[in-house]
PDBQT receptor file of N, H, CA, C and O in Angstrom, charges set to zero:
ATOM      1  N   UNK A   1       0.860  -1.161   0.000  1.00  0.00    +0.000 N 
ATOM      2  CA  UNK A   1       0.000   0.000   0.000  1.00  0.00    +0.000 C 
ATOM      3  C   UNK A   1       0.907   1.225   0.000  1.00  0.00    +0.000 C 
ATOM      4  O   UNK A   1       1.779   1.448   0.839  1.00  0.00    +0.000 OA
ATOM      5  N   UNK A   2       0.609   1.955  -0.995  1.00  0.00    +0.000 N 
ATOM      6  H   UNK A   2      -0.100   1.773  -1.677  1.00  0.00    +0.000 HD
ATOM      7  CA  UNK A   2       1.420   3.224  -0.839  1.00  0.00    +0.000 C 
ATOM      8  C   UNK A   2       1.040   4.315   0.156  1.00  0.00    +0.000 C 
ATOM      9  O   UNK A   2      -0.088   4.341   0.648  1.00  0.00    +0.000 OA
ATOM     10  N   UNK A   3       2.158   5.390   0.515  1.00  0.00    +0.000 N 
ATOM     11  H   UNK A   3       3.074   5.369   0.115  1.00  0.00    +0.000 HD
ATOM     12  CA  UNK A   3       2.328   6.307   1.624  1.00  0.00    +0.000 C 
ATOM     13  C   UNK A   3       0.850   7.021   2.091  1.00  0.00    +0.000 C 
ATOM     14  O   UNK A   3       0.331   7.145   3.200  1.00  0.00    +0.000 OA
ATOM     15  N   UNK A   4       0.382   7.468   0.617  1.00  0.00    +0.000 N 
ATOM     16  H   UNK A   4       0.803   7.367  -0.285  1.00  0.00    +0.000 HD
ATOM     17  CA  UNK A   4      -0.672   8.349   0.173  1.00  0.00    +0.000 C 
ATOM     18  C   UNK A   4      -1.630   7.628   0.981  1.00  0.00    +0.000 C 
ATOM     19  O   UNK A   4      -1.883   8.065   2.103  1.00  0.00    +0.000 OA
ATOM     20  N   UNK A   5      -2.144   6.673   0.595  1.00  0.00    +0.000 N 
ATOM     21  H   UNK A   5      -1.938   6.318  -0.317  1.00  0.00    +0.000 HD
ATOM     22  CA  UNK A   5      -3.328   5.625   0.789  1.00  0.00    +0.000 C 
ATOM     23  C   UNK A   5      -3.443   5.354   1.907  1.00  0.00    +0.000 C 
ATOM     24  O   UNK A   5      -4.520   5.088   2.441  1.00  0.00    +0.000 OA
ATOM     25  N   UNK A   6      -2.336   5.372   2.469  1.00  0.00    +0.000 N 
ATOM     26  H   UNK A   6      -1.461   5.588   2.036  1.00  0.00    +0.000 HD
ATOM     27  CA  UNK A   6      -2.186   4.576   3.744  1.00  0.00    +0.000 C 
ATOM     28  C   UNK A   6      -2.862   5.662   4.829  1.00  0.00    +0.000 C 
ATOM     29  O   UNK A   6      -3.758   5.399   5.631  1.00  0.00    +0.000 OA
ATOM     30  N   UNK A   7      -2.041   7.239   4.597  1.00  0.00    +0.000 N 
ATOM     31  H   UNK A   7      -1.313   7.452   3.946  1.00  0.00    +0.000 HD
ATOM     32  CA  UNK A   7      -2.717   8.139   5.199  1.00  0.00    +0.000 C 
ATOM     33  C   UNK A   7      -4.279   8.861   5.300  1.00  0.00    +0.000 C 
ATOM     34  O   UNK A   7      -4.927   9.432   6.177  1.00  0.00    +0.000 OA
ATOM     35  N   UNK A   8      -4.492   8.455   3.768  1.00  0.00    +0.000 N 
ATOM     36  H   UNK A   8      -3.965   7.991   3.056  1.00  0.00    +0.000 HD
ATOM     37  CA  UNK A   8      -5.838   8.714   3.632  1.00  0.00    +0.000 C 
ATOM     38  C   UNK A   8      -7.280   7.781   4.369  1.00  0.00    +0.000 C 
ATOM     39  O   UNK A   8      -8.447   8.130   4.545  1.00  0.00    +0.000 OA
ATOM     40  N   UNK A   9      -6.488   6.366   4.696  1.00  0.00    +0.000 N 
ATOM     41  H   UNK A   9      -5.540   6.082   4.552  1.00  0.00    +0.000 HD
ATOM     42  CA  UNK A   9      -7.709   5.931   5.438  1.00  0.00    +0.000 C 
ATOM     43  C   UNK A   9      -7.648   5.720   6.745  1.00  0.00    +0.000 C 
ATOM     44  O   UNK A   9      -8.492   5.157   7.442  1.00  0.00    +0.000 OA
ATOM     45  N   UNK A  10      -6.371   6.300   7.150  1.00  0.00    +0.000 N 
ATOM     46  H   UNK A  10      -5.685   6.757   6.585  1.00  0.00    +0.000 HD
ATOM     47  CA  UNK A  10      -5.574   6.805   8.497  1.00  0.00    +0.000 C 
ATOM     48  C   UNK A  10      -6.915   8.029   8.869  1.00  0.00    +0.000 C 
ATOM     49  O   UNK A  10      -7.889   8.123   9.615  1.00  0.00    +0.000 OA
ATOM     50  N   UNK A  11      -6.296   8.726   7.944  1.00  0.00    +0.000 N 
ATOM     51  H   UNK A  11      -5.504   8.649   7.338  1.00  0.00    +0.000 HD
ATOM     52  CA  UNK A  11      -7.361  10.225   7.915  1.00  0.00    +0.000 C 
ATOM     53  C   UNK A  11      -8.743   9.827   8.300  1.00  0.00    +0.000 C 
ATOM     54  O   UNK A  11      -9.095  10.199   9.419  1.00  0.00    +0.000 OA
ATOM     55  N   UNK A  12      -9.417   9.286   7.740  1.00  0.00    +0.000 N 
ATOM     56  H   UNK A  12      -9.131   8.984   6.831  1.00  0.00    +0.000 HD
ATOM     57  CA  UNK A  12     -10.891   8.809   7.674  1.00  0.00    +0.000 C 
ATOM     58  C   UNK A  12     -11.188   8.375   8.216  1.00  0.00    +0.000 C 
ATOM     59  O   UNK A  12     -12.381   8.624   8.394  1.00  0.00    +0.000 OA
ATOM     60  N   UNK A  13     -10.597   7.237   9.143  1.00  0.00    +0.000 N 
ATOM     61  H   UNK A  13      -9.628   7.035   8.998  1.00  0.00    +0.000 HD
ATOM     62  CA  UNK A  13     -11.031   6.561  10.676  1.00  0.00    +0.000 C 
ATOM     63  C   UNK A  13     -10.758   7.634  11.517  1.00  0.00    +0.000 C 
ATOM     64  O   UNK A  13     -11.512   7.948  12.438  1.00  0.00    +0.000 OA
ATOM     65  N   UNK A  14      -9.585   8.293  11.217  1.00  0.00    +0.000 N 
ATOM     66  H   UNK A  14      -8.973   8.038  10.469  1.00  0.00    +0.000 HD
ATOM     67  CA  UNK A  14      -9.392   9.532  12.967  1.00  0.00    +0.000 C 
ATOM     68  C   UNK A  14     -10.928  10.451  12.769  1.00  0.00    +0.000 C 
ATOM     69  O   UNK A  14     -11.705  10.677  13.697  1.00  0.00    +0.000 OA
ATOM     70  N   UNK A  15     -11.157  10.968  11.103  1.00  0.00    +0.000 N 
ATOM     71  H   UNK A  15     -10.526  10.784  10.349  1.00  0.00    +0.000 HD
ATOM     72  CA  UNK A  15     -12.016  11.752  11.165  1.00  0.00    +0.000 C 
ATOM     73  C   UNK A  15     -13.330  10.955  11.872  1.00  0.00    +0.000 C 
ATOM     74  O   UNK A  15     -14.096  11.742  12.428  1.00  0.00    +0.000 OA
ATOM     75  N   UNK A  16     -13.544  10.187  11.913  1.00  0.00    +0.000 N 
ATOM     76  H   UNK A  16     -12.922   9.548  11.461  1.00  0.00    +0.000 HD
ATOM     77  CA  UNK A  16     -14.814   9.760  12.338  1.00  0.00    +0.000 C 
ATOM     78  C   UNK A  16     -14.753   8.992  13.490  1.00  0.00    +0.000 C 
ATOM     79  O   UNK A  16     -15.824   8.430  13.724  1.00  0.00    +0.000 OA
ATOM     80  N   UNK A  17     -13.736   8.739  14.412  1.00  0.00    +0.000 N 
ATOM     81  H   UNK A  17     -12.867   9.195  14.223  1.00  0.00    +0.000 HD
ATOM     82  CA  UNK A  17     -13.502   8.992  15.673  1.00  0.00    +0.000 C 
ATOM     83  C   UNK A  17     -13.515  10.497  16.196  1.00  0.00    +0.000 C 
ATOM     84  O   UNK A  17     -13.231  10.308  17.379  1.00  0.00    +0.000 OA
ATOM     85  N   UNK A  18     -13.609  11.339  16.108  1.00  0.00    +0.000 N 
ATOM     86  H   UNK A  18     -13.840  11.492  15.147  1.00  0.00    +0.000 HD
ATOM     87  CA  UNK A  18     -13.370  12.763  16.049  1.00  0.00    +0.000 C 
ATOM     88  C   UNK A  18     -15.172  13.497  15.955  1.00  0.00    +0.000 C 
ATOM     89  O   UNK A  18     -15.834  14.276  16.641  1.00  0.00    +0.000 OA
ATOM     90  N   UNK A  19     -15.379  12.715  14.717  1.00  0.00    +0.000 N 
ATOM     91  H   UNK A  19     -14.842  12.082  14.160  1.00  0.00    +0.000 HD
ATOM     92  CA  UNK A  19     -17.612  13.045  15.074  1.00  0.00    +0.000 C 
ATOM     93  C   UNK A  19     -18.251  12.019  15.444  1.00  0.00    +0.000 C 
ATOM     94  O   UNK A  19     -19.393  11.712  15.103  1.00  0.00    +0.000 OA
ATOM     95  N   UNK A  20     -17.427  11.358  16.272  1.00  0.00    +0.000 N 
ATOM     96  H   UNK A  20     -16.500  11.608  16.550  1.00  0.00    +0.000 HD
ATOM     97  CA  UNK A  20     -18.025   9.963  16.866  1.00  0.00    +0.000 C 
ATOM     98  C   UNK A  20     -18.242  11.305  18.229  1.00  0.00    +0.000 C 
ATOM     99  O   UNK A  20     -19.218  12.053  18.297  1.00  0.00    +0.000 OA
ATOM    100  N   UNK A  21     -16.767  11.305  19.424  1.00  0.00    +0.000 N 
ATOM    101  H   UNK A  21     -15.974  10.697  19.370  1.00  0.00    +0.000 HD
ATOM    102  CA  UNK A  21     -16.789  12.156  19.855  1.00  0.00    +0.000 C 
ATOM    103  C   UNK A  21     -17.275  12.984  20.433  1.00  0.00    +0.000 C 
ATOM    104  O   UNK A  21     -17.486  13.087  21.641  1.00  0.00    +0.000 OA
ATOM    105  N   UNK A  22     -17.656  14.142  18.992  1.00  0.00    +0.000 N 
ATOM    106  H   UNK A  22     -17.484  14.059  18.010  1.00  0.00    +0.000 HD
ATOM    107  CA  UNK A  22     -18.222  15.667  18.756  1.00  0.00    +0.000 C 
ATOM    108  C   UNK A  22     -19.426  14.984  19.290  1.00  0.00    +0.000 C 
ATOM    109  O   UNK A  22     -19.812  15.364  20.396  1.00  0.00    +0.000 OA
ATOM    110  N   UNK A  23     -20.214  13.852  18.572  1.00  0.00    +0.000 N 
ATOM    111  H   UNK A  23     -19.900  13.543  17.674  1.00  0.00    +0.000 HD
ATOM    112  CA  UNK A  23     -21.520  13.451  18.590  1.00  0.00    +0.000 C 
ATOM    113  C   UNK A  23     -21.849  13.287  20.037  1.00  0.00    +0.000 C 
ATOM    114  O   UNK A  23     -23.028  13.491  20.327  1.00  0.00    +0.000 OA
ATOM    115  N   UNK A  24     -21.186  13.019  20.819  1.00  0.00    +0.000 N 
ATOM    116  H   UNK A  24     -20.229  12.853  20.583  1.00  0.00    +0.000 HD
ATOM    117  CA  UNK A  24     -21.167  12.407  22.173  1.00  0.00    +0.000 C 
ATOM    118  C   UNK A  24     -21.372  13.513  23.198  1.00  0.00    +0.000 C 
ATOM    119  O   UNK A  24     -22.164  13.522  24.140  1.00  0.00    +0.000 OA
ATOM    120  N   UNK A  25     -20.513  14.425  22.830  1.00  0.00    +0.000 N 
ATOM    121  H   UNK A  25     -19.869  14.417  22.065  1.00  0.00    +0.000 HD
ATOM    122  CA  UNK A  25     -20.439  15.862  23.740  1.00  0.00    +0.000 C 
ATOM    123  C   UNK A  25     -21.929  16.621  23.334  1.00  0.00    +0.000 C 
ATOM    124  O   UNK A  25     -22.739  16.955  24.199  1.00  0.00    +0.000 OA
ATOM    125  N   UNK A  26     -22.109  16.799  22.091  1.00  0.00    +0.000 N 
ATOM    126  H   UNK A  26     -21.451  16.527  21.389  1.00  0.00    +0.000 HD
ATOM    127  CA  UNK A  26     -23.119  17.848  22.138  1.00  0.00    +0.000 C 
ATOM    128  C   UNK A  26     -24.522  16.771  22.236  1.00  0.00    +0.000 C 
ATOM    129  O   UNK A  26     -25.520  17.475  22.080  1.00  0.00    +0.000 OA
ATOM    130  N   UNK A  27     -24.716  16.045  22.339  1.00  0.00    +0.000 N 
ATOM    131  H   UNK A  27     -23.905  15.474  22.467  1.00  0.00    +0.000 HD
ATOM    132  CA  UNK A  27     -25.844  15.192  22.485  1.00  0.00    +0.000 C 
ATOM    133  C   UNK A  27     -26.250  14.669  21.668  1.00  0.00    +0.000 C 
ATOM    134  O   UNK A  27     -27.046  13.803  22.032  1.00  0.00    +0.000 OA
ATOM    135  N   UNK A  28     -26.082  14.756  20.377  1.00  0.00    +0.000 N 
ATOM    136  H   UNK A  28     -25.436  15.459  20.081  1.00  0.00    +0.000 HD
ATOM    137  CA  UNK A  28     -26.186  14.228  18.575  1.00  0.00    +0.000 C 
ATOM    138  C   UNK A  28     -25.817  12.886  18.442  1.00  0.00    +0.000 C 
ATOM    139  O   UNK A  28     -24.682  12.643  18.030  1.00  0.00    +0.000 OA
ATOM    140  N   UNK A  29     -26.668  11.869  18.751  1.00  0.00    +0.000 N 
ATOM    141  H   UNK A  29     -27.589  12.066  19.085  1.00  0.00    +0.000 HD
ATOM    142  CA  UNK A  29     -27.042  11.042  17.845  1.00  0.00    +0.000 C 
ATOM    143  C   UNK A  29     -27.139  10.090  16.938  1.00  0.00    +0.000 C 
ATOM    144  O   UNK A  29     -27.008   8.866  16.955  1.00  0.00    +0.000 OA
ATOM    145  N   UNK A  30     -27.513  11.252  15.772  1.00  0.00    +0.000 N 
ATOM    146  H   UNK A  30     -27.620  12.247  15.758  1.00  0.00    +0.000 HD
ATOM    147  CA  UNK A  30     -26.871  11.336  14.600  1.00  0.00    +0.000 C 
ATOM    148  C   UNK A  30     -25.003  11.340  13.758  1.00  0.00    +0.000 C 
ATOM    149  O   UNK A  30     -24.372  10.769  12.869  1.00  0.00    +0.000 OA
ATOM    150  N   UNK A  31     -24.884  12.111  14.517  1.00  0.00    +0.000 N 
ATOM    151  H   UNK A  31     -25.397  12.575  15.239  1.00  0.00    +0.000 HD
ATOM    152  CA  UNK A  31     -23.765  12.264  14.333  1.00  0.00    +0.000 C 
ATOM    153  C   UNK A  31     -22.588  11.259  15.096  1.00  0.00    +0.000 C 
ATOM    154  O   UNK A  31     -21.501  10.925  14.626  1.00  0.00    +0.000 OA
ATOM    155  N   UNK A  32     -23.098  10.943  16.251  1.00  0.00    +0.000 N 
ATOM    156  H   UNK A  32     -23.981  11.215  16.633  1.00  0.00    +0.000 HD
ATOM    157  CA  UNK A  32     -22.100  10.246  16.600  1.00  0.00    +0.000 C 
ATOM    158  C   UNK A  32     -22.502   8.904  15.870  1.00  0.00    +0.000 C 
ATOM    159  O   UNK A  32     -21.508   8.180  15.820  1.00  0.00    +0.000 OA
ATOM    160  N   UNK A  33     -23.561   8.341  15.309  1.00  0.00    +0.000 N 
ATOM    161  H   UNK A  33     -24.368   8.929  15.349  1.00  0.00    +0.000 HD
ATOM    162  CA  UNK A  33     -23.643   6.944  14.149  1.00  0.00    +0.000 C 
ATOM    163  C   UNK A  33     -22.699   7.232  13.141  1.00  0.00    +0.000 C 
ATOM    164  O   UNK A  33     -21.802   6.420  12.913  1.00  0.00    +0.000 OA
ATOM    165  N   UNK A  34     -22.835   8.831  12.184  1.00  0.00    +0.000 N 
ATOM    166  H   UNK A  34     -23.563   9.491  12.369  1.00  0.00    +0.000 HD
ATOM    167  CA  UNK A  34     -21.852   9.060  11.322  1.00  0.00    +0.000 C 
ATOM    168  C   UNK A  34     -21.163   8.718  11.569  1.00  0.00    +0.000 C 
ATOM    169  O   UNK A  34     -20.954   7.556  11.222  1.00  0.00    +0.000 OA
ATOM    170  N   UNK A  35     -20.171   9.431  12.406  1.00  0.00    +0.000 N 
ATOM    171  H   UNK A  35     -20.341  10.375  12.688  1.00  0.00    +0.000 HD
ATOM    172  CA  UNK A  35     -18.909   8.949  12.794  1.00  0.00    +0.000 C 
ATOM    173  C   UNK A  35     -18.637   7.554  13.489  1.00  0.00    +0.000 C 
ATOM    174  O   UNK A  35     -17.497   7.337  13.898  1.00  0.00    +0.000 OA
ATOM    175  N   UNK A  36     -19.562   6.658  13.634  1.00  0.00    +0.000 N 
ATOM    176  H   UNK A  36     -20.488   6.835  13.301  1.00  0.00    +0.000 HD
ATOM    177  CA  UNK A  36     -18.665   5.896  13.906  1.00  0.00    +0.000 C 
ATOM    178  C   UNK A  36     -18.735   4.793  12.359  1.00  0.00    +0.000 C 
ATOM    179  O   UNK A  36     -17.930   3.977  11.909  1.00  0.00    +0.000 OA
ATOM    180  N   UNK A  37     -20.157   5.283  11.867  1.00  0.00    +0.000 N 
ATOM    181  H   UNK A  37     -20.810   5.946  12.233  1.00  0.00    +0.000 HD
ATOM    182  CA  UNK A  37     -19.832   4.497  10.279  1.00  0.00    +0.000 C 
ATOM    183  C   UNK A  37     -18.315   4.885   9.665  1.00  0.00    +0.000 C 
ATOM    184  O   UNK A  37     -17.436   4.117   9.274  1.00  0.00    +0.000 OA
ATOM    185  N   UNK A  38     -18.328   6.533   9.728  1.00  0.00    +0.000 N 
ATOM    186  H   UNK A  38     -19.042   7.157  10.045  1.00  0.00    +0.000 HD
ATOM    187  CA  UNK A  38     -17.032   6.703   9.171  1.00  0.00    +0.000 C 
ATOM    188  C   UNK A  38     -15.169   5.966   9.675  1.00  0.00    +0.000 C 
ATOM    189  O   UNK A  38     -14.147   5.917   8.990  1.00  0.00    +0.000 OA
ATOM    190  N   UNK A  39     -15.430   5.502  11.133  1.00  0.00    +0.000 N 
ATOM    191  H   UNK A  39     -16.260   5.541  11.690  1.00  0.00    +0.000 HD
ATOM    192  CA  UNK A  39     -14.699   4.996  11.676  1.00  0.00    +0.000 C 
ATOM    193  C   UNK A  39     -14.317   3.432  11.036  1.00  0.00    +0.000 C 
ATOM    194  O   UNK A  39     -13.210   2.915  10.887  1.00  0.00    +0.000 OA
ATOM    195  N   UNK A  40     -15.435   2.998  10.780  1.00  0.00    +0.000 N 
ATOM    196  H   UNK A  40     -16.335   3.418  10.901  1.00  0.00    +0.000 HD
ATOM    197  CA  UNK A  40     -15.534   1.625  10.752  1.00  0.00    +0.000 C 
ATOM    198  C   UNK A  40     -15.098   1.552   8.950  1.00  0.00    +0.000 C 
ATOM    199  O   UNK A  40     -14.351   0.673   8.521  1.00  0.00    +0.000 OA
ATOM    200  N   UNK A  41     -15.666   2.548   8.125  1.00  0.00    +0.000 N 
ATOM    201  H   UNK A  41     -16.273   3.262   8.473  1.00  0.00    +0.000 HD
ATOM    202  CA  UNK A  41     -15.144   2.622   7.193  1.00  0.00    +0.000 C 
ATOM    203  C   UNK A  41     -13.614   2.846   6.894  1.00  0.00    +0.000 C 
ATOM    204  O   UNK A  41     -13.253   2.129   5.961  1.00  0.00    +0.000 OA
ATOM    205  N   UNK A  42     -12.861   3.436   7.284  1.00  0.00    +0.000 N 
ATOM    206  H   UNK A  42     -13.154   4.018   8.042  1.00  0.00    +0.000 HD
ATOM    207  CA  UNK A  42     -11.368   3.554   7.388  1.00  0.00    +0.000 C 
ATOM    208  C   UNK A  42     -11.217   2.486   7.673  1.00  0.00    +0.000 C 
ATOM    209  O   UNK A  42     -11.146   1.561   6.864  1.00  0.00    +0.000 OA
ATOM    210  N   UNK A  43     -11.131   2.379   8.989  1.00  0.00    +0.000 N 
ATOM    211  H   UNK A  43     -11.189   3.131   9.646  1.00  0.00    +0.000 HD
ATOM    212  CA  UNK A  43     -10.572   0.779   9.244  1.00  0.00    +0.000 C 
ATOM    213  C   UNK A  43     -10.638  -0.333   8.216  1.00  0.00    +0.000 C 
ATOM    214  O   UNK A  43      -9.729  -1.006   7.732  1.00  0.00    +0.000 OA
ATOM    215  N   UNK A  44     -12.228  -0.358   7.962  1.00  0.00    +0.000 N 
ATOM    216  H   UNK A  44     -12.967   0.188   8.355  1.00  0.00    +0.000 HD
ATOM    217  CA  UNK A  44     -11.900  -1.354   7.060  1.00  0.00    +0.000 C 
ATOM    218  C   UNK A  44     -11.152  -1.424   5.381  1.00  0.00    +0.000 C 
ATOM    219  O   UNK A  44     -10.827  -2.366   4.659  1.00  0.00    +0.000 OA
ATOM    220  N   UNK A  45     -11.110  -0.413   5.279  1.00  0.00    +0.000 N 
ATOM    221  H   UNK A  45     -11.374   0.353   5.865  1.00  0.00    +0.000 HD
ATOM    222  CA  UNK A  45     -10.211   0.409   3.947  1.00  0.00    +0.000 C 
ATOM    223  C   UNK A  45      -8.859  -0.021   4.143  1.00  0.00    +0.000 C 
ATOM    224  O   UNK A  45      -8.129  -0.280   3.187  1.00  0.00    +0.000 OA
ATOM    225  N   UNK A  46      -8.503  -0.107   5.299  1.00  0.00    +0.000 N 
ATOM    226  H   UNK A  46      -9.097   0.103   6.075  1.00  0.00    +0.000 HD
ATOM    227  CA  UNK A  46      -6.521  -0.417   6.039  1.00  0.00    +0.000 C 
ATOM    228  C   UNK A  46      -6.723  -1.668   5.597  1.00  0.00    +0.000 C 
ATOM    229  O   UNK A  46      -5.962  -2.039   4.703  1.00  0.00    +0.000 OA
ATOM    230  N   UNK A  47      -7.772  -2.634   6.089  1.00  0.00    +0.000 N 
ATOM    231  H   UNK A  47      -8.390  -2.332   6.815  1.00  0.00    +0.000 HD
ATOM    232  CA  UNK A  47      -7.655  -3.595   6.724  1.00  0.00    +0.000 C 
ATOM    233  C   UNK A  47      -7.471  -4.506   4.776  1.00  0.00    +0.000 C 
ATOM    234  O   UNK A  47      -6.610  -5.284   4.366  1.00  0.00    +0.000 OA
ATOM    235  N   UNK A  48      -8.275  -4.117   4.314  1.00  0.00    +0.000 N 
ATOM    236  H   UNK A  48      -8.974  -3.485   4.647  1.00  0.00    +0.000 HD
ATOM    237  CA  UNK A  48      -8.267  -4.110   2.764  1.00  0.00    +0.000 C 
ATOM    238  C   UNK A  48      -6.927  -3.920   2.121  1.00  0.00    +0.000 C 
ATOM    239  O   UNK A  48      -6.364  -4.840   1.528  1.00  0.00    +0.000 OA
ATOM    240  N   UNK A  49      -6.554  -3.034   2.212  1.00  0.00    +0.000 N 
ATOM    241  H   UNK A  49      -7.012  -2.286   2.694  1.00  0.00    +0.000 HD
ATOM    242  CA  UNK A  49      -5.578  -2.882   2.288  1.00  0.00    +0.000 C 
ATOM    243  C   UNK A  49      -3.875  -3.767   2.237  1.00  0.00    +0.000 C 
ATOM    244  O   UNK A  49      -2.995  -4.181   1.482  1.00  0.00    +0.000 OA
ATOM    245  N   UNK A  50      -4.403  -3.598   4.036  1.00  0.00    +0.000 N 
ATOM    246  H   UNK A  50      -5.118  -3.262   4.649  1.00  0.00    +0.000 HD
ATOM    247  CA  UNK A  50      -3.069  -4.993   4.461  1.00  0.00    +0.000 C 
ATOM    248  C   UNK A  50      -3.435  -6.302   3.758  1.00  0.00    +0.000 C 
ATOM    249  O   UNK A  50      -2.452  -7.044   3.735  1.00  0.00    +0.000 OA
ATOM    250  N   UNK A  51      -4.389  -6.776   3.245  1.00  0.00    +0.000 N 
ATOM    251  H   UNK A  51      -5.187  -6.174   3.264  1.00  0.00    +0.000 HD
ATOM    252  CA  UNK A  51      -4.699  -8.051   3.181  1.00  0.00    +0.000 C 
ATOM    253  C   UNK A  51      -3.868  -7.900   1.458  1.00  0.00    +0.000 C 
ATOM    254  O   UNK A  51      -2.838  -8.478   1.112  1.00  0.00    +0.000 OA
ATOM    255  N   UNK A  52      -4.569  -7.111   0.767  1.00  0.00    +0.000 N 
ATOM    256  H   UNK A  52      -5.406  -6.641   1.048  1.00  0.00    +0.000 HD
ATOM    257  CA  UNK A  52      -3.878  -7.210  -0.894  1.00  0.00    +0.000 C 
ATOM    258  C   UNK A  52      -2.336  -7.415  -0.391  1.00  0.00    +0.000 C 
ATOM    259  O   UNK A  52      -1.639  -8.374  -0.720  1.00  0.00    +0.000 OA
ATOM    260  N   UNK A  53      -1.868  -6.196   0.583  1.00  0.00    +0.000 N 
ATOM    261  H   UNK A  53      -2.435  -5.416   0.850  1.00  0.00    +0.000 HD
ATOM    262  CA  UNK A  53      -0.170  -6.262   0.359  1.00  0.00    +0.000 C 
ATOM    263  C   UNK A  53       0.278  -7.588   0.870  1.00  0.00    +0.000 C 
ATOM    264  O   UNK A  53       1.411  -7.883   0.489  1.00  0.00    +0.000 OA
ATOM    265  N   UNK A  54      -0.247  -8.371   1.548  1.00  0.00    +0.000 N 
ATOM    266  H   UNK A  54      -1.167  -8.131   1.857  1.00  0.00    +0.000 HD
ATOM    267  CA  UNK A  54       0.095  -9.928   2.167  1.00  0.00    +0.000 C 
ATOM    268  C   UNK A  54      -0.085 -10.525   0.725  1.00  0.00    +0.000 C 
ATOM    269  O   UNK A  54       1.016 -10.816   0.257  1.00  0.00    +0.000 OA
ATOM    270  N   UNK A  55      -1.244 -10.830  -0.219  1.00  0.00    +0.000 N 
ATOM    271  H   UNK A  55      -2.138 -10.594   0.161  1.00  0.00    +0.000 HD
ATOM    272  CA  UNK A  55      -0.385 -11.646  -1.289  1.00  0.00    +0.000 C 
ATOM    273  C   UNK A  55      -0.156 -10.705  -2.358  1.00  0.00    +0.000 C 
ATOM    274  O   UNK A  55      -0.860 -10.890  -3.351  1.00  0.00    +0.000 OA
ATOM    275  N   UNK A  56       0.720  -9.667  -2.402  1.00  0.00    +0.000 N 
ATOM    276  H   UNK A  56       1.292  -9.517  -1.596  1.00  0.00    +0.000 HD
ATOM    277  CA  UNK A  56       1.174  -9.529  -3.384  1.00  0.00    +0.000 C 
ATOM    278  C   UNK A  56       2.786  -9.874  -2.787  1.00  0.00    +0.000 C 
ATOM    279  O   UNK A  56       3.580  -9.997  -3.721  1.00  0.00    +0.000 OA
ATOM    280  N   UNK A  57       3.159  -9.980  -1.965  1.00  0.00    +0.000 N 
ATOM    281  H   UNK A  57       2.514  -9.881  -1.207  1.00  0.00    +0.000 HD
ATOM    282  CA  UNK A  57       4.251 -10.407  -1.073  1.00  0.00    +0.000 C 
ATOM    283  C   UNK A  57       4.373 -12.121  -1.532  1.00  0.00    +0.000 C 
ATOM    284  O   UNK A  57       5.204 -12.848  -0.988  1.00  0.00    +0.000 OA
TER     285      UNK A  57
């Protein structure tokens, strides 16, 4: 997985740990489901990820 990629779904799980969070403090909901879909989405983007670079190895 290249540098780029790697950060970008780095990015996308923190972001949605972050309105997981937000969601939590202000009483939302909503928002804290967003974010944790968005959480779960990153992760699984890495996780995708690591698995291609294991067999291309």
């Amino acid at each position: 997985m290249n540098v780029g990629k790697k950060m970008a779904h780095t990015a996308e799980a923190v972001r949605g740990s972050a309105k997981k969070a937000l969601g939590r403090v202000t009483g939302n909901r909503r928002m804290q489901a967003e974010g944790r879909g968005g959480k779960m989405k990153g992760n699984a983007k890495q996780s995708g990820s690591k698995i291609k670079d294991a067999f291309r190895r």
